[in-house]
N, C-alpha and C positions, 0 to 999 in steps of 0.2 A: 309518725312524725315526732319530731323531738319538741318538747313542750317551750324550747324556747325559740322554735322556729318564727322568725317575724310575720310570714304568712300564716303562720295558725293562728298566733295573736292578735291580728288583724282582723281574724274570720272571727274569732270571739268576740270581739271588742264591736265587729258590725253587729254582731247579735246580740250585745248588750243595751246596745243604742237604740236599735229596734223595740227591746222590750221596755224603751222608756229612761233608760241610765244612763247617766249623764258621763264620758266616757273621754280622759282627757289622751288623746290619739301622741300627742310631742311625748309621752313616757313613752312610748313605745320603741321607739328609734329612728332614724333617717332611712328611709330606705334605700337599697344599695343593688339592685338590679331589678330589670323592668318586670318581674314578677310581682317582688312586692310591691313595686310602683303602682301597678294595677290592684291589687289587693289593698292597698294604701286607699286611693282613690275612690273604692267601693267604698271602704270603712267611712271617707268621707262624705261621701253620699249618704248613708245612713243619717247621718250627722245634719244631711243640708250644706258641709261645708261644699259648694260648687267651686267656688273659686278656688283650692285647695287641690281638689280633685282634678278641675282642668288642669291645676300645672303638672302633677302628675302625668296623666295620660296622654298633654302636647309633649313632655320626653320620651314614653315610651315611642310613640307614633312617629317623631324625629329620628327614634332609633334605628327603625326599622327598615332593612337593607333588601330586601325582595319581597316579590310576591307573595308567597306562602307565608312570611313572618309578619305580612301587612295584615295579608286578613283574617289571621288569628287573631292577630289584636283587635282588627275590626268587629269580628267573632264576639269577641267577650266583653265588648265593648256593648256593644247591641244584648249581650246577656244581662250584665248587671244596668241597660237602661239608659245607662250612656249615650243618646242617640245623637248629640251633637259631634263626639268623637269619634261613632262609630260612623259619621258620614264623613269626617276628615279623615278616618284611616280608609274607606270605602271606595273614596275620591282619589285617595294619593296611591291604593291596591290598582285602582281600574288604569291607571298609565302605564302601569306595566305589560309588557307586551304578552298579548293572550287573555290578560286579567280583565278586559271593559264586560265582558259577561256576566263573567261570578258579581262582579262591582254592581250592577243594575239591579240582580238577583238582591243583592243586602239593601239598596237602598230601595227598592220595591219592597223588602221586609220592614225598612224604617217609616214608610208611609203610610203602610199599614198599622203599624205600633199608635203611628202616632194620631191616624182617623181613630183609632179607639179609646185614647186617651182622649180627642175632641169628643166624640159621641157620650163620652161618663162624664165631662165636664157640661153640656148643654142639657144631660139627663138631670145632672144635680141641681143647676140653676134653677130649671123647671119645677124641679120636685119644691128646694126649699120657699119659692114663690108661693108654691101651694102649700107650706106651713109643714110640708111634710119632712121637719129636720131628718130626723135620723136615719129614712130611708135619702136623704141628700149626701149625709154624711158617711154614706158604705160607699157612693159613687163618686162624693170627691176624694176619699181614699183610694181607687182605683185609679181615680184619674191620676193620681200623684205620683201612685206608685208607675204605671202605664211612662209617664213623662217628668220625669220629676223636676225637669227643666224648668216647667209653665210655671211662670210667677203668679198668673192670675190663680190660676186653680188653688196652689197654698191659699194665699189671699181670702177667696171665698171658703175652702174646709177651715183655712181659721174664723172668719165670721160664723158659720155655722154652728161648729165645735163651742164657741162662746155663745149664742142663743139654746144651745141646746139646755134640758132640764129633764131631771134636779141638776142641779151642777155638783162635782166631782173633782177631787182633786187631779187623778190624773187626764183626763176629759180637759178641764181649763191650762195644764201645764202642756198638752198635743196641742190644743190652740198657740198658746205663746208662741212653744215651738214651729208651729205653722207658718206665724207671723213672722221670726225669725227666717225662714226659709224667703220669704214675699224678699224680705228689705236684703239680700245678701243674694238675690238674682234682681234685682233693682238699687245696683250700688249708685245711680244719679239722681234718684230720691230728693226734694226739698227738706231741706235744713229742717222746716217746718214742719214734716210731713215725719221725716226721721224722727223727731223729738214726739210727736203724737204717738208713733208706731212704738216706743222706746217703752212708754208713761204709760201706755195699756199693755205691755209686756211685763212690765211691774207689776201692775195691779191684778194682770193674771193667775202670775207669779205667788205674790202677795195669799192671793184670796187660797190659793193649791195648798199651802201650807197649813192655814191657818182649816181650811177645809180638812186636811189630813190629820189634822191634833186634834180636830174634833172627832172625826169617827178613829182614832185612837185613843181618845177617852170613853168615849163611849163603849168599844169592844171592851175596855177593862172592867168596866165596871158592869158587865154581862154574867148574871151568873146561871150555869146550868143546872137543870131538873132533872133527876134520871129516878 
C-alpha cells in the first residue's frame, strides 16, 4: 500500500487512539469513496466519535445499489461493531429479492453480539457491587468493546476506572475518555448534568497530568546499581 493511502492512515490513526493518543482525524482528509468512508467511521469509533461515524456509514449504506454490495457493508459493519448500521444495511439487504435469508442470518449474529455485551455489562455491575473493581473493569471493557453503542456501560467503566486504585494517569485519562463517550451518545443531556459531566472531565484530566509529572520525576531521579 502506498504510505499515503487514506485508508492506511486511517487504520493507523484507529490504532493510535486505541493505544490512548489523542489523534486529530480533520488532518487526515475528507473521504472520497465509500472505502474510506468506512475506514473513516472505524477510526471514529476508536475515538467515541459516534455521531461522526454514523454519518459516514448512513452514506455508504444510501450508496448501495444491490444485494451483494449491501451486505458487504453490512458485513463489515457488524465487524468493526457497528451494530446499529449493520442492522440498517441488514434491513435495507433483506428487501432485496432472495436476500430476507442472508438478512436474518446477520441479524441473528447482531442479537447475539449484543446478549454478550448485555451479559459483561450485568457481570460488571455485579462484580463492582462487590468491590471487586478491577475484575468489573476487564468486563465493562468487553462490554464496550462487544457494543460500543451502550451509553450506560461507558457511563459505568468510567465510574469504575475513576474508583479504581492507586490511580494512574492513564487509568483516570480512559475514564474522562469513558465519560466523554456517555455525554456524545446521550447528546439531550441537561444543561446541568452536561456541565457536572464536563467539570469531572477536567478534574480527571487535570489530576492525569499532574499524576504523569510525578512519576516522570520520579523515574528521573532513579538511579541504577549494577
Amino acid at each position: 500500500l502506498n504510505p499515503n493511502d487514506m485508508e492506511l492512515r486511517l487504520a493507523q490513526a484507529k490504532l493510535r487512539s486505541l493505544s490512548g493518543e489523542t489523534v486529530d482525524l480533520t488532518t487526515l482528509g475528507t473521504p472520497t469513496n465509500d472505502g474510506e468512508r468506512i475506514a473513516y467511521a472505524e477510526a471514529c469509533l476508536a475515538q467515541n466519535k459516534f455521531r461522526e461515524a454514523d454519518e459516514q456509514m448512513s452514506q455508504v449504506i444510501a450508496h448501495t445499489t444491490t444485494a451483494k454490495g449491501t451486505f458487504a457493508v453490512a458485513d463489515l459493519a457488524l465487524m468493526i461493531k457497528d451494530l446499529p448500521s449493520a442492522e440498517a444495511a441488514y434491513r435495507k439487504a433483506g428487501a432485496f429479492p432472495g436476500g430476507a435469508e442472508r438478512a436474518k442470518r446477520g441479524m441473528d449474529l447482531i442479537a447475539k453480539q449484543k446478549d454478550v455485551a448485555r451479559q459483561d455489562l450485568t457481570l460488571a455491575d455485579d462484580l463492582a457491587k462487590r468491590g471487586q473493581t478491577k475484575s468489573a473493569i476487564d468486563k465493562y471493557r468487553s462490554a464496550c468493546y462487544q457494543n460500543p453503542k451502550v451509553s450506560d456501560a461507558h457511563l459505568a467503566y468510567a465510574i469504575c476506572l475513576e474508583k479504581d486504585r492507586p490511580e494512574t494517569g492513564p487509568q483516570l485519562r480512559l475514564s474522562s475518555s469513558q465519560f466523554k463517550a456517555y455525554m456524545a451518545l446521550e447528546p439531550s443531556l441537561p444543561e446541568k448534568e452536561v456541565k457536572k459531566l464536563n467539570d469531572k472531565i477536567s478534574k480527571l484530566d487535570e489530576k492525569a497530568f499532574k499524576l504523569d509529572q510525578k512519576e516522570g520525576s520520579g523515574r528521573s531521579g532513579v538511579k541504577r546499581r549494577f
